[in-house]
C-alpha positions as CSV (number, residue, x, y, z in Angstrom):
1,X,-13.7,4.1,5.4
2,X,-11.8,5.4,8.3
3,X,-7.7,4.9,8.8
4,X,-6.4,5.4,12.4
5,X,-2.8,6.0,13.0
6,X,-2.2,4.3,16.1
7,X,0.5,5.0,18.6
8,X,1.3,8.3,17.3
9,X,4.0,10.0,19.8
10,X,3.4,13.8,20.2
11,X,6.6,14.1,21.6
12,X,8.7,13.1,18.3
13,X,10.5,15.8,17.4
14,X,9.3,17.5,13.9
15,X,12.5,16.7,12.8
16,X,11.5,13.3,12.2
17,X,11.0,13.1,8.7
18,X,10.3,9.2,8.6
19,X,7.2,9.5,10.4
20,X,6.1,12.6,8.0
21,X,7.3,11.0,5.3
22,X,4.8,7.4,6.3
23,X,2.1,9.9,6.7
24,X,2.1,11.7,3.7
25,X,3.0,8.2,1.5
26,X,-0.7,6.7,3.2
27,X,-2.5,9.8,2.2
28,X,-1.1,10.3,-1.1
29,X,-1.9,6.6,-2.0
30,X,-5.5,6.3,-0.2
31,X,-6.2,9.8,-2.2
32,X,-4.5,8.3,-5.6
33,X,-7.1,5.2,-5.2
34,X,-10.0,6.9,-3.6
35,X,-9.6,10.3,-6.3
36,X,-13.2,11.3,-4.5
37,X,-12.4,11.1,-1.0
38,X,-12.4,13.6,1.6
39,X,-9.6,12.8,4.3
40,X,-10.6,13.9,7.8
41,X,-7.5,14.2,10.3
42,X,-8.9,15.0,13.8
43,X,-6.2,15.7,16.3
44,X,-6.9,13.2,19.7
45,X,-7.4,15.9,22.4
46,X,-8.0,13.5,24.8
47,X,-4.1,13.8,26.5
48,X,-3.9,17.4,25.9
49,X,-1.7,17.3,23.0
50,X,-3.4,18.1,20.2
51,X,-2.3,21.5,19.3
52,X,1.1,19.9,19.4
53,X,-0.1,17.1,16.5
54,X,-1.6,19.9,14.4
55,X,1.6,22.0,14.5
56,X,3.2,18.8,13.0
57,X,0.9,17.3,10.7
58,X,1.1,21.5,8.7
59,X,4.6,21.7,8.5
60,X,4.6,17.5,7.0
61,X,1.8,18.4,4.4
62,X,3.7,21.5,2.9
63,X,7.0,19.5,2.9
64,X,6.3,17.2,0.9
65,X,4.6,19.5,-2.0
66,X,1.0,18.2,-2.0
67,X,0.6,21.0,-4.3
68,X,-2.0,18.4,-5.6
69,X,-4.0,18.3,-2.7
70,X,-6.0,21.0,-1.0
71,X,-5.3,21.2,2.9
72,X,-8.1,23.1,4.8
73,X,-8.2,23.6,8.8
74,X,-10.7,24.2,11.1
75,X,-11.2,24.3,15.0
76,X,-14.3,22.9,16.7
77,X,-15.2,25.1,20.6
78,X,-17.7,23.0,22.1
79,X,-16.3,24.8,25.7
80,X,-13.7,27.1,26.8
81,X,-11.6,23.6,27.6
82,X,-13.4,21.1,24.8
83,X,-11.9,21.8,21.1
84,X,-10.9,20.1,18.4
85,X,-8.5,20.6,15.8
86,X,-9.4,18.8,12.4
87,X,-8.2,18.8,8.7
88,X,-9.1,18.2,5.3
89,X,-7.5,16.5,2.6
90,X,-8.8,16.2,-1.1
91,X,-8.2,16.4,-4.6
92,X,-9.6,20.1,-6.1
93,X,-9.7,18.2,-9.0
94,X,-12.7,15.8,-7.7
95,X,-14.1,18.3,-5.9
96,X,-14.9,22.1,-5.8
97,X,-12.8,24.1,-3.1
98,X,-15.7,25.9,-1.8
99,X,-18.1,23.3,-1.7
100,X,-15.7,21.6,0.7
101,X,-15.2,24.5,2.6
102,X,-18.7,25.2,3.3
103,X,-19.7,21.9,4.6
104,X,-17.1,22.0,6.5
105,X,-17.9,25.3,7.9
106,X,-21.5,24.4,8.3
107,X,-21.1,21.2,10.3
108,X,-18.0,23.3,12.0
109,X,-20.3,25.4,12.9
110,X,-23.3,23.1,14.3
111,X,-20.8,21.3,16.2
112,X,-20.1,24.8,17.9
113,X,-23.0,25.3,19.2
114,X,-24.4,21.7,20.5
């Protein structure tokens, strides 16, 4: 199942609490109904700002104490200018920590090279 946040403006400042709050109320409940889930948050690049959404999305997550939830990052190089910054999002207790990380790392990887 994929959820796409629409219309997201890159230039709101990080003091906008509403729109981390919103974010962090649809993952919490998508994750509380979907307990074995995996959440994949891939920052568009596509305009250039997606360093800018991945230094907003952190700061959102560890304000609203998702102690709960495990956060994992990871960068894709397919170039010098093609990369992509992506996230993970699940519940240690439905899955094991390091079994995320490595397929993560592994398709991270493989990505990285093609």
């Amino acid at each position: 199942q994929t959820i796409i946040l629409e219309n997201f403006d890159s230039t709101t400042s990080i003091k906008d609490l509403r729109v981390g709050e919103t974010i962090n109320s649809i993952v919490r409940e998508y994750l509380k109904n979907n307990k074995t889930c995996v959440l994949t948050y891939v920052c568009d690049s596509l305009d250039g700002y997606a360093l800018a959404r991945h230094r907003k999305f952190n700061p959102w997550y560890q304000l609203y104490d998702n102690s709960a939830l495990v956060l994992r990052n990871y960068t894709v190089e397919i170039s010098d200018l093609e990369i992509y910054l992506l996230s993970s999002i699940f519940d240690p207790r439905e899955h094991e920590t390091e079994f995320i990380d490595s397929l993560f790392k592994r398709e991270v990887a493989a990505l990285s090279k093609s």
